[in-house]
N, C-alpha and C positions, 0 to 999 in steps of 0.2 A: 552079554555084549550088545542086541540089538536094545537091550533096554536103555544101556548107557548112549547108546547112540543115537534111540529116538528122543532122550531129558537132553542129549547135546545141543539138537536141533532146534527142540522147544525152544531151550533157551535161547536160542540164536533168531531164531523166530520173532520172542518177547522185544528180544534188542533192538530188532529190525524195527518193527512196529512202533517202539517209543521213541527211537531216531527217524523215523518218517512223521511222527506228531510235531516235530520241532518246525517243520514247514508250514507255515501258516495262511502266505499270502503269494500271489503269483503277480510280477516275476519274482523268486528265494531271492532271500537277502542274505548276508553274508556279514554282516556289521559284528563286531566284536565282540556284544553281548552274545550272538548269538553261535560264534566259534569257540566261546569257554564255554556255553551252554553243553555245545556235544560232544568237546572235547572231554571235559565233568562227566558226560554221559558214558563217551570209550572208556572212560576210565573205571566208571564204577564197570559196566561188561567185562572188562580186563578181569577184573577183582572176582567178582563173579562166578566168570567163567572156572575161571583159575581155582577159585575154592572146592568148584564140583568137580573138578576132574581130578584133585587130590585126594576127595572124599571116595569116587568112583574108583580110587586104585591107576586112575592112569599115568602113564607118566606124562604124556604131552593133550596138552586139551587146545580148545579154541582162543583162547583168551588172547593169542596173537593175530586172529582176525580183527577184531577192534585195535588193534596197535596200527596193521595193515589200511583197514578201512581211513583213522582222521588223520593218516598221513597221509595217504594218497587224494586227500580233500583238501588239505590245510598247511600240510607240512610238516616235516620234523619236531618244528619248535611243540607243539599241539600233540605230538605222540610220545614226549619225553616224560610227561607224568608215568605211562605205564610203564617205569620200570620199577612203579611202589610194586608190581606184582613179586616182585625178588624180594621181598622180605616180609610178604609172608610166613606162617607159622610154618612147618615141613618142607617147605621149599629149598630147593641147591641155589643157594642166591647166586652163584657166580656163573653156572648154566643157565638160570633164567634172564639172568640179565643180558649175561653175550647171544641168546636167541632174541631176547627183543630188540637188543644193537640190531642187529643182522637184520632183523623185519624192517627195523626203520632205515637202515642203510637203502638195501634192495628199494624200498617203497619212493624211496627220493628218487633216488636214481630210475625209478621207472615211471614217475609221475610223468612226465609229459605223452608218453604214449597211452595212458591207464586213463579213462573220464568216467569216473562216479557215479557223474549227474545225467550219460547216456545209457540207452538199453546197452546191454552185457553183448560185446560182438567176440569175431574171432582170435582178437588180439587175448586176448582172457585163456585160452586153452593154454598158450603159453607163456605168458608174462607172470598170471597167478602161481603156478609153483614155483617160477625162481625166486618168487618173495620167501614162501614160507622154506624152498630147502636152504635159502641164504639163510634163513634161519637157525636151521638145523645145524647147515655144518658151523654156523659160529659157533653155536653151545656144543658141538663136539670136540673143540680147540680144549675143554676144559675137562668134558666126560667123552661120552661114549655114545654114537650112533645107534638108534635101533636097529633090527634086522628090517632087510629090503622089504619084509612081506609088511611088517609094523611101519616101515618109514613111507609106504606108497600110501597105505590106508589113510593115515593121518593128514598125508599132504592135498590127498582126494579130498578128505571131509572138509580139510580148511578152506579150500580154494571153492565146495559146494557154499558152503557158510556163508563166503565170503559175496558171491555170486548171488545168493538168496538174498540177502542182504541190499546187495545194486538193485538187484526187481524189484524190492519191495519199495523202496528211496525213488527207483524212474518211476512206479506203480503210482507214488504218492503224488511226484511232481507235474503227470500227466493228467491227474485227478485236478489238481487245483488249478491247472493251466487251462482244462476242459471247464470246470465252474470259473474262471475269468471271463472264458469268451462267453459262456452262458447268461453271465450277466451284464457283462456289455449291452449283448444283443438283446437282453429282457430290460434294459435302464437306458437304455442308449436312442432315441431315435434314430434310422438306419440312412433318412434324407438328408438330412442337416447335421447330425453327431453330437447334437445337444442331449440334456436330457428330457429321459420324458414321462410322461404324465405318472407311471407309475414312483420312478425315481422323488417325482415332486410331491406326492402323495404322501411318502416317506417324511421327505426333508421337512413337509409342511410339519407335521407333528410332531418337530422339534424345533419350529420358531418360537423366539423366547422375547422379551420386552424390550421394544423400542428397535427390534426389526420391521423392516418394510418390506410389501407385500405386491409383487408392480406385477399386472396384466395386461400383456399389446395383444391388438389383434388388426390386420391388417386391411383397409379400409378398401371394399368391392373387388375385394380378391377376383369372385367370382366373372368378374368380367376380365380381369389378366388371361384367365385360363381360358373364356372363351375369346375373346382377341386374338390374342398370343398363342393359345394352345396349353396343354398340361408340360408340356419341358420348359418352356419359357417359364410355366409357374414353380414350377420346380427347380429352375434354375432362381426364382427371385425369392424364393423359400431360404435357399440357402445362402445367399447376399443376405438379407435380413439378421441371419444366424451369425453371417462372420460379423455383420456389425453390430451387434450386441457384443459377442466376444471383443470385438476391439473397445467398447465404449465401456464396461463394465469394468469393477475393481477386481483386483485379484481375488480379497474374499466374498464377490457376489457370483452366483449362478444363477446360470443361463436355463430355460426349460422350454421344449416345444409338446404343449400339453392339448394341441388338437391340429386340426387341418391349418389353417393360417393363425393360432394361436400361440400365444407365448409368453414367458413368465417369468422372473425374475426376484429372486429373493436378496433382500438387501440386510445382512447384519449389522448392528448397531451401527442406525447412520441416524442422523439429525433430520427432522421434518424438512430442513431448507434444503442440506446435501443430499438427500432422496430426490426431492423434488428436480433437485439439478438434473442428478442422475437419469430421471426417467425426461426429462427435455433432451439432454443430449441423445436418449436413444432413440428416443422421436426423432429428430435433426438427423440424424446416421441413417435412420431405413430411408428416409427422403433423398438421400445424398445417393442413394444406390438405387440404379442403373443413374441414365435420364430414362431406359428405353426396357420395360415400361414404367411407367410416372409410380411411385407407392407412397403410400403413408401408412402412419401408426393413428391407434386410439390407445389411451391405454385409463387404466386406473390405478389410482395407489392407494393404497390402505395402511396405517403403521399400529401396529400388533402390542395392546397395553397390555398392563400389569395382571388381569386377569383377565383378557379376554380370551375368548375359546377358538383356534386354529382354524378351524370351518366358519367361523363368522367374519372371520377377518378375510378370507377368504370370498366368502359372500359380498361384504361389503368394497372389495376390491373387484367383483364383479358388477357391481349394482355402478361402482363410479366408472367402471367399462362404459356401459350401458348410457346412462348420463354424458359419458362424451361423444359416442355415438348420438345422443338426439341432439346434442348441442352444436354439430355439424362436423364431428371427424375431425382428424388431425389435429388433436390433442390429448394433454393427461386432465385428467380430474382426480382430485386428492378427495379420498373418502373420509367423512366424519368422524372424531371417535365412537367408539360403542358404548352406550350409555353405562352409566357405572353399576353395577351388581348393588341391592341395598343391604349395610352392613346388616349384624342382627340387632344390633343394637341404635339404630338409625329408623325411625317410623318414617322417614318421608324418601322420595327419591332426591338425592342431593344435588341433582342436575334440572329438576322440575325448575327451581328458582330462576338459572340462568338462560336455561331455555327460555320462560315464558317473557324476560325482560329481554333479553335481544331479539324476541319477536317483535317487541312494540318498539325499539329503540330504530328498528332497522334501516327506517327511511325517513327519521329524525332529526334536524340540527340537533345539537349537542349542548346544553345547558347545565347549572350547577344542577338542577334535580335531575338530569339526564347521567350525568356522569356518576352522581350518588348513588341513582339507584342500579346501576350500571358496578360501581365498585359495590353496593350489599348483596347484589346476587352472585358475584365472584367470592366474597366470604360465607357467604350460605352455602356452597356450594363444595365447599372444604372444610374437613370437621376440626371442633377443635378453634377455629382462629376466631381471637376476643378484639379485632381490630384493625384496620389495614389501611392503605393509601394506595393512589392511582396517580403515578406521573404522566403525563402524556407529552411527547416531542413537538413542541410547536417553538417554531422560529429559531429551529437548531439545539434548541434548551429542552428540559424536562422541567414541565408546569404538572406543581400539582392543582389535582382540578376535582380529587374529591377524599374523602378521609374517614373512619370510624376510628372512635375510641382517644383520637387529640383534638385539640382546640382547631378551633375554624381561622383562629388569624394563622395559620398556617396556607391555606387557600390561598394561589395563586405565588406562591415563593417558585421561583428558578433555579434549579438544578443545572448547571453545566454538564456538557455529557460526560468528561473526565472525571467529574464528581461523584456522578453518576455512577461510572464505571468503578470509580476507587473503594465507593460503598457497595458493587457488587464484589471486588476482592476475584472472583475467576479470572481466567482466561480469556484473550479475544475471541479465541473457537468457539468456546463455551457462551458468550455473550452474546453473537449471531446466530447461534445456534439454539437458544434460547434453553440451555441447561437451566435449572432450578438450583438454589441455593441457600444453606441455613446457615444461619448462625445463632450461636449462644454464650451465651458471659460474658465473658473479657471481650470474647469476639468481638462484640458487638459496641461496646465502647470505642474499640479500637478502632476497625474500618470508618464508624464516621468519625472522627477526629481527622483521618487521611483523608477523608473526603471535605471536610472543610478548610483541611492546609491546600489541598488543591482548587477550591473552589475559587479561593482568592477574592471574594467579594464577601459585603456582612450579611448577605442572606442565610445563609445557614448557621449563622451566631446572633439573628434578632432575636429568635425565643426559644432559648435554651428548654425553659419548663417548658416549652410546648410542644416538645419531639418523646418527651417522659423517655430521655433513653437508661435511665434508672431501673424504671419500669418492667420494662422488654424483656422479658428472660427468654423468649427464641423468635427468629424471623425467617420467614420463609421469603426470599426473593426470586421473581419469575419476569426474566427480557421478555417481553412481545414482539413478535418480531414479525418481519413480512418481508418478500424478495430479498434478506439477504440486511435486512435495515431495522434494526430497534427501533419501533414508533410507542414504545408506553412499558411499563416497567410499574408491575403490580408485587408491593409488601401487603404480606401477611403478617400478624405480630401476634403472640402471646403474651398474658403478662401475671399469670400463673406458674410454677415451677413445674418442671416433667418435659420430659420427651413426649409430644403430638407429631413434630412434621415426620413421620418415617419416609419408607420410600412411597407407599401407598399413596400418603396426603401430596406426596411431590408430582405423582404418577397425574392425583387430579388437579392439581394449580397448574402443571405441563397443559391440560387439557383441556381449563378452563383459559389460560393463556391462549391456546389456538382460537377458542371461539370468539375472542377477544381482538385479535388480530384480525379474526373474517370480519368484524362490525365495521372495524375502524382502517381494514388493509383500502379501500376505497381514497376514503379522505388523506390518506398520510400520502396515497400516490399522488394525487393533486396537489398536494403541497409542495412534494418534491418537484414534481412537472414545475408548477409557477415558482419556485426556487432557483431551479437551472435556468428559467425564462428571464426571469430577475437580474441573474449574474451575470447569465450575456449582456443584456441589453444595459447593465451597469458600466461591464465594460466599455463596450461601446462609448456608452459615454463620458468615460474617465478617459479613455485614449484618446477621444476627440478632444475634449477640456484640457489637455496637456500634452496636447500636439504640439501648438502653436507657442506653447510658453520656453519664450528665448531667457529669462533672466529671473532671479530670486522672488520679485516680486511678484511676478506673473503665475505662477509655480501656486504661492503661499493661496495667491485671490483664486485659482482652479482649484485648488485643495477646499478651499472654502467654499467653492460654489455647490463641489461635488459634495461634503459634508452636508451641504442642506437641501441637497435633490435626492440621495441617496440614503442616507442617513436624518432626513427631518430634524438635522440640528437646529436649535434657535442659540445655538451660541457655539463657536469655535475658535481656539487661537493655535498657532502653530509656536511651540516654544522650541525658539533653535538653539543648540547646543553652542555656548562658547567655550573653547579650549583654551583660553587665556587665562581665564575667570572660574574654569570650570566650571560651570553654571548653564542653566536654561535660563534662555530671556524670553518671553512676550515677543511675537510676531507676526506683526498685522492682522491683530485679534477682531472676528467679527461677533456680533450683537454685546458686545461687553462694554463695561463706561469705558470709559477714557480714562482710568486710572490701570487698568490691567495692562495699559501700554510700556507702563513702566518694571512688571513685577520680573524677578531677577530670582529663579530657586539655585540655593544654592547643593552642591550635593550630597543626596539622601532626603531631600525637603519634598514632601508633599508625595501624593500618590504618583505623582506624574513620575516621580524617579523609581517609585516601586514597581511599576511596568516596565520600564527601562532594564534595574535589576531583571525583572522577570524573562524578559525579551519578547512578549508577545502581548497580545491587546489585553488590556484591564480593563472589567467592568465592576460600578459598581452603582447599585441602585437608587443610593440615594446620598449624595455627594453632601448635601445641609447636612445632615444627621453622622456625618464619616469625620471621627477628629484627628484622623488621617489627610482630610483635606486640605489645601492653605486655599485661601479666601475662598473660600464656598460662602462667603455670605454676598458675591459677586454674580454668581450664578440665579440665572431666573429659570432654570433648569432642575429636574429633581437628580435623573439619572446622567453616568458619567461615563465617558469611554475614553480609553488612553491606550492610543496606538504610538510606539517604539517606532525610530526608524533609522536603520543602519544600513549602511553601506559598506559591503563586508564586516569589515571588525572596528569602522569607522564609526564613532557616531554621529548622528546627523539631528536629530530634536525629535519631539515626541506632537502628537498632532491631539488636542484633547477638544473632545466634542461634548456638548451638552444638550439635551432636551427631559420630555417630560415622562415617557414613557418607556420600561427597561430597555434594555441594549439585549438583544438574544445572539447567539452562536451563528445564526444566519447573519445580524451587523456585523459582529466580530470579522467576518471573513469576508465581508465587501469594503470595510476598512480597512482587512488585511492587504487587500488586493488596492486600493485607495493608492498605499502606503507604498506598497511593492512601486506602481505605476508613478508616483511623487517622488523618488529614493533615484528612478530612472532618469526623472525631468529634472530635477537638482544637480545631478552629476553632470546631463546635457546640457543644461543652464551654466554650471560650475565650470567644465570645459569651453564654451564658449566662452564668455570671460575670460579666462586663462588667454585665449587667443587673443581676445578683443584686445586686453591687455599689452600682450606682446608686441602685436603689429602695432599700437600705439606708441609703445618703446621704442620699433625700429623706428617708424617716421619722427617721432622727435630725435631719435640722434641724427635721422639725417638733416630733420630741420636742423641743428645744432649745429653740424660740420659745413652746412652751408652758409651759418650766421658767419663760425670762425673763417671758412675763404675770402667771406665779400665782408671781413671786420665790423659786420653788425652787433648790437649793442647784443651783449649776453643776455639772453631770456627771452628775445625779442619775440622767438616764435612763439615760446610756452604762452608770453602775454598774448598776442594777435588773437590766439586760439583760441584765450580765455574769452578775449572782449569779443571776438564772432561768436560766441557760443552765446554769451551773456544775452547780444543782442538777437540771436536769432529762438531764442527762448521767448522775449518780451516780443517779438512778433509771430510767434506762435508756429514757428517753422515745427514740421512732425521729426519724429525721431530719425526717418530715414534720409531729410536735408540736414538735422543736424550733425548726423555722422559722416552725408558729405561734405558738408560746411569746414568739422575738421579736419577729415583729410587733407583738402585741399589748402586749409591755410598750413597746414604744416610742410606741407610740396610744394608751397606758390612759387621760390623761385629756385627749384627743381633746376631748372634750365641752366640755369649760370656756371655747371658745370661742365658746361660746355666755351664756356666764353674765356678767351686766353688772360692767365692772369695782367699781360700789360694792358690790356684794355679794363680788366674790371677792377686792378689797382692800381689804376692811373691815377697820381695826385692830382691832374689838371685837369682840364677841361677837353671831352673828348671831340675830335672832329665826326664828318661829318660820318665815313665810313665807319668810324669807333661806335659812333653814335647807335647808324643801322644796326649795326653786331650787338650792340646791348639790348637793342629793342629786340632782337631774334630770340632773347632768352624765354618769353611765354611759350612762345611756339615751339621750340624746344622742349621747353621743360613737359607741354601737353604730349610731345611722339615718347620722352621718357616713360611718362607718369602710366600711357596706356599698359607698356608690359608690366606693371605692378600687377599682381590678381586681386580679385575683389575692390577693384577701386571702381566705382560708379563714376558713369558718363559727368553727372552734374558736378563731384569732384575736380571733374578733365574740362571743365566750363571754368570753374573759376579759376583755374592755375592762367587757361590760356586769355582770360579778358581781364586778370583782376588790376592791368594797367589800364581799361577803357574808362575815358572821361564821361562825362552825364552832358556834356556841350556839344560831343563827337570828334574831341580832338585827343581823344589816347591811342590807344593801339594793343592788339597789331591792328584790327579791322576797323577799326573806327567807330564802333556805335556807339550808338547818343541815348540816354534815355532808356525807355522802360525796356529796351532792346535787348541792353547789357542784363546778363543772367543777372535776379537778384544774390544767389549765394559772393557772386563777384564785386556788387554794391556793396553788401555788407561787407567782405573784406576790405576795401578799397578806404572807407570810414574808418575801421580801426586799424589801419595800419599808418595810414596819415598821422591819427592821435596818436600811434604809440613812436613813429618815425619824430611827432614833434618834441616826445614829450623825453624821448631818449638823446644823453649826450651820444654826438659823433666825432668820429677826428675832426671834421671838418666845422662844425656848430657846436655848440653848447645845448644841454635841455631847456626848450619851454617850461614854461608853469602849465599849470591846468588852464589857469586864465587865459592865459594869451593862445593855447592851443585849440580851445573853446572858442574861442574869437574866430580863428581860423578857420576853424570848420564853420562856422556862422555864414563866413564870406565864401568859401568855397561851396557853400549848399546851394544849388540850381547849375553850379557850372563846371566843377571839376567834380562833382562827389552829390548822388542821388538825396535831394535835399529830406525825404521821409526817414529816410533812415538815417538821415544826420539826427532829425527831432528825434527819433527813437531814442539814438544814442545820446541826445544829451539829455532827456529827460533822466536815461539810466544814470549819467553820471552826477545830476544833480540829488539825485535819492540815496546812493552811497556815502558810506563814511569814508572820509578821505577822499570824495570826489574820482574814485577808479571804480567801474565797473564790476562788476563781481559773477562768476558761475553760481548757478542753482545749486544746490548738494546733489541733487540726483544729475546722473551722466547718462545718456543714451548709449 
């Protein structure tokens, strides 16, 4: 008996112990794997149990403690497997199964008083046996009760079982909850709650490639603490701490790995997004307090393909160090670590490029500069039989040196979308200056896409001289600096095999950085005088086309700015007609006098293919393009063809010529040209509209005032015409001639005021009649004021255009050079066209005898200069009438 009692326990012992392994991690988890786990586990214990206690002769064994136990954890559903114990070999399946009912009934219904997962309290004395004797008396419904002396025993042992079982399970979770906080507080620093130098020690020696490796240290801490005191420093300790945590990414940690030191490990981040990274968290410890003032130093180091975790580390101390003497408050980005020499490699593959950016470094840059510049980048990477060096100058990618193709290659332009379409990545990947291979087809393929993008025939002048036949793999590496592609190095193969792995890519990544440090200088100077450029372009585009009221003015700005901005020697603006469909020639400069006439019609010449395109074309060399129409017009090599729409309207295309390419930098002060011309056009376009209009209303009003006082039909349109005529040939500016018009279309404005029996009186009016007629200037000048826009000298001649040149008109009387000239000139052509018109009352003169008239009326009713004006004009026309210029102010 005690034997079977103490192999009961054992076993119960065994169970305990392998269901407290299941706890692994503090706080327990509960997740589903890991509730079929122990329920699998009660279940095999069921089974178990159950076999030894059949084997031992008993009738009832333990096996209903594990039923007990993952239902009081988990539930019912998790305790209904053990009733495989009822069909067992020997077993009374219908007793066994209504005792395991009965365990799992009681064990629900007592779950919320019963907890597991606490130490064993008083509730347990009595809640444990009604589990196991619900048990009992179910499987008694079927058989038979043991005796009281056998039924206490058993329900004792199960309920110790059971009990042993909870110690062991609280034993375990009190175990793993005590190594939590143990290691907290051993990984944890206790000021800040970062972690610390032990934790980082760890993590270090599982950074992996193209991790970053960032060390801050806080700049004269030592005086915070004597200032301020040690809580102040301990309070700016832990301000520094939250703002790391706020500035870092979710997968970077934080580490405070000495007294004001700290650390930060960055997983796969990009040389630029690292860089960012460790700025913003500079910018944050700065931002925190004001009071006391802190800064960061820091260093970065990014952890290659085979470098070793302690030297990257080192070196991310060493660029500490270096920002510390370079005056604090800032990061310094540490060098890569020189490459390992392969075994098969006699020399160091980093010697080459090292010793040539030694000598390059404070170098203008010349074709043997850049060459030997591009053969220490291919030296320096095993394997490559060839390569090219674009460099970003003037928006474009110039190449500027080459191994392995022809030299007439040297100096071709790359647009940057070309650029990009034959590196085939990603924009992340492109600023981030990822690496990239290609081979086979590939490689056919991307440049084909980079030449339908490139849209100019550079990249289809020499076919044989890109050998991309040849190429059987290419390694490409962006250069890259703040965030900006400044040069863009291929590697090329032209043997068969896989060379570039990840290794070769790990060192072109590498050799790209050191690439970037030569040239990060120059390309920001570019940029600087680039933005300097654009403003001060502006500037002068917006002033150039301030002032421009109308089509032509517009076209001559366009053209001015084309040769201040762009060093065009030749520009015409072809405006789109909608009639004709077509582009015309408009007010074409440096070009003969026959492009005045050229007329594309649509689809003709490049100029439409920008158009299709919707954005500026360039192309290098306009003679040699048989895409071109008249390029034998052009004293220009290179071409630009800037589009310009007005929403979805088109408006003409603006084509500039000179002698030296067009780069991405033009493109985009043309662009901005274009934008600002597209503006002045519409405001040009709109004015018009109005000039127009108002023009229409004053001649219907002149019209409805010809039909009141039955003047001859057209009277006005002609007056208007012959003051216009004349005041052209006396060189009046455009703003007397617009009031010149007005005014003769208003002149007798007034008469709408004058009662029709006076002003269609057949007879002869007296003397009162008389006054009343004369009152119409004065009149018509209090009208004409509330018109808007009507100038003073308009409101001159309405009110004098009856004063004589003797002093006998009216209403005031002046004589001579007194009377406004715009009122002389009317005054002359309305005589001629009053002679030259039938009226009710006369017949028309001839020209002759009108001519006569005005001969004799010169010095005394009518300012004799501007009669010779006018008659000089009429003897010059055909048919002896005055005639309007074609252009209208």
């Amino acid at each position: 008996m005690l034997i079977t009692l103490l192999s009961d326990l054992g076993l119960t012992a065994l169970f305990a112990f392998a269901l407290s392994q299941t706890y692994q991690v503090w706080p327990p988890t509960h997740a589903l794997p890991d509730r079929l786990l122990r329920a699998t586990l009660a279940l095999c214990a069921a089974l178990v149990l159950a076999l030894h206690a059949q084997a031992s002769g008993q009738a009832y064994g333990l096996s209903l403690v594990a039923v007990a136990l993952v239902t009081l954890r988990y539930g019912p559903l998790y305790g209904l497997p053990c009733l495989l114990v009822a069909l067992l070999p020997g077993m009374n399946p219908t007793q066994v199964a209504l005792q395991t009912a009965g365990v799992l009934l009681v064990s629900t219904l007592l779950r919320p008083v019963i907890r597991v997962d606490l130490p064993p309290g008083a509730r347990l004395v009595w809640t444990l046996p009604l589990i196991f004797l619900g048990g009992h008396l179910a499987g008694a419904v079927y058989g038979t009760l043991p005796g009281a002396a056998d039924l206490l025993l058993t329900v004792a042992l199960q309920c110790s079982a059971l009990t042993l079982i909870m110690v062991a399970l609280h034993s375990r979770l009190k175990i793993l909850s005590a190594s939590y906080t143990f290691r907290e507080q051993a990984y944890t620093d206790a000021l800040t709650g970062l972690n610390n130098r032990r934790q980082f020690t760890d993590d270090l020696d599982r950074v992996g490639h193209g991790d970053h490796l960032l060390i801050l240290d806080l700049d004269h801490f030592k005086r915070v603490n004597d200032q301020y005191g040690h809580a102040e420093g301990d309070a700016a300790l832990k301000r520094v701490a939250a703002a790391l945590r706020a500035t870092l990414r979710p997968q970077d940690t934080a580490y405070r790995i000495g007294g004001e030191e700290f650390a930060a490990l960055l997983p796969r981040t990009s040389p630029d997004e690292a860089r960012l990274i460790a700025d913003r968290c500079r910018d944050a410890a700065r931002q925190h307090p004001p009071h006391p003032p802190l800064t960061l130093s820091g260093g970065l180091a990014r952890h290659g393909l085979r470098d070793d975790p302690a030297a990257t580390h080192r070196r991310a101390d060493d660029a500490l160090y270096a920002a510390k003497e370079a005056g604090r408050d800032r990061v310094v980005t540490a060098p890569p670590a020189p490459a390992a020499a392969s075994p098969a490699a006699s020399r160091d593959p980093w010697q080459a490029l090292r010793g040539t950016l030694g000598l390059l470094q404070d170098q203008d840059f010349g074709p043997n500069e850049w060459a030997a510049l591009l053969r220490a980048a291919c030296d320096s990477v095993p394997d490559v039989q060839g390569g090219s060096l674009y460099v970003a100058e003037e928006g474009d990618f110039v190449m500027r040196a080459q191994i392995g193709f022809d030299d007439a290659l040297l100096g071709d332009r790359c647009p940057p979308a070309a650029q990009r379409a034959w590196y085939l990545l990603s924009d992340v990947a492109w600023v981030s200056g990822q690496p990239r291979v290609l081979r086979g087809y590939a490689i056919e393929t991307a440049a084909q896409h980079a030449t339908e993008v490139a849209m100019n025939s550079d990249l289809e002048r020499h076919p044989d001289a890109w050998r991309l036949r040849d190429i059987r793999e290419t390694l490409g590496v962006p250069i890259t600096d703040d965030g900006h592609v400044i040069a863009f190095l291929n590697l090329d193969r032209f043997t068969s095999g896989v060379a570039f792995d990840a290794a070769a890519q790990e060192l072109a990544v590498e050799v790209a950085a050191q690439i970037a440090r030569l040239l990060a200088g120059r390309a920001r100077r570019a940029r600087e005088s680039r933005r300097t450029r654009e403003l001060e372009a502006l500037v002068q585009i917006t002033g150039a086309l301030r002032d421009a009221r109308d089509m032509p003015a517009v076209i001559a700005a366009m053209n001015s700015m084309s040769h201040v901005l762009l060093e065009a020697r030749q520009a015409v603006y072809m405006r789109y007609d909608p009639g004709t469909d077509s582009l015309i020639a408009s007010s074409p400069y440096g070009f003969a006098e026959t492009v005045r006439h050229v007329r594309l019609a649509r689809g003709q010449g490049l100029t439409w293919l920008a158009l299709t395109a919707r954005d500026v074309m360039r192309v290098n060399d306009v003679r040699q393009d048989p895409r071109a129409v008249y390029r034998h017009e052009t004293r220009g090599r290179a071409g630009l063809f800037a589009p310009m729409f007005s929403d979805d309207r088109l408006l003409g295309v603006l084509v500039v010529i000179r002698d030296p390419p067009f780069g991405e930098h033009d493109a985009q002060l043309a662009r901005t040209l274009t934008a600002q011309s597209v503006t002045a056009i519409e405001r040009a376009e709109r004015i018009q509209s109005i000039q127009d209009g108002r023009e229409g209303i004053l001649l219907a009003l002149g019209r409805a005032l010809e039909a009141r006082d039955f003047e001859t039909h057209g009277h006005t349109e002609r007056v208007v015409n012959l003051a216009l005529a004349v005041g052209h040939e006396l060189g009046l500016s455009d703003a007397h001639l617009a009031a010149l018009r007005d005014g003769a279309y208003l002149h007798d404005l007034g008469k709408v005021q004058i009662p029709d029996a006076v002003l269609l009186k057949p007879g002869p009016l007296d003397d009162r009649e008389w006054k009343l007629m004369r009152s119409h200037s004065v009149a018509g000048e209090d009208l004409a004021r509330h018109i808007p826009g009507l100038s003073p000298q308009a409101l001159t001649l309405i009110r004098h255009h009856h004063e004589r040149w003797d002093g006998r008109g009216y209403p005031d009387g002046l004589s001579g050079s007194a009377i406004p000239l715009l009122a002389r000139i009317f005054s002359v052509c309305d005589v001629f066209d009053a002679l030259t018109s039938a009226r009710p009352y006369k017949p028309a003169w001839s020209v002759q005898d009108a001519v006569g008239e005005l001969t004799r009326q010169a010095g005394q009713g009518l300012d004799p200069e501007v009669v010779e004006v006018f008659l000089s004009r009429v003897h010059s026309q055909p048919g002896n009438r005055p005639e309007v210029p074609a252009s209208r102010p």
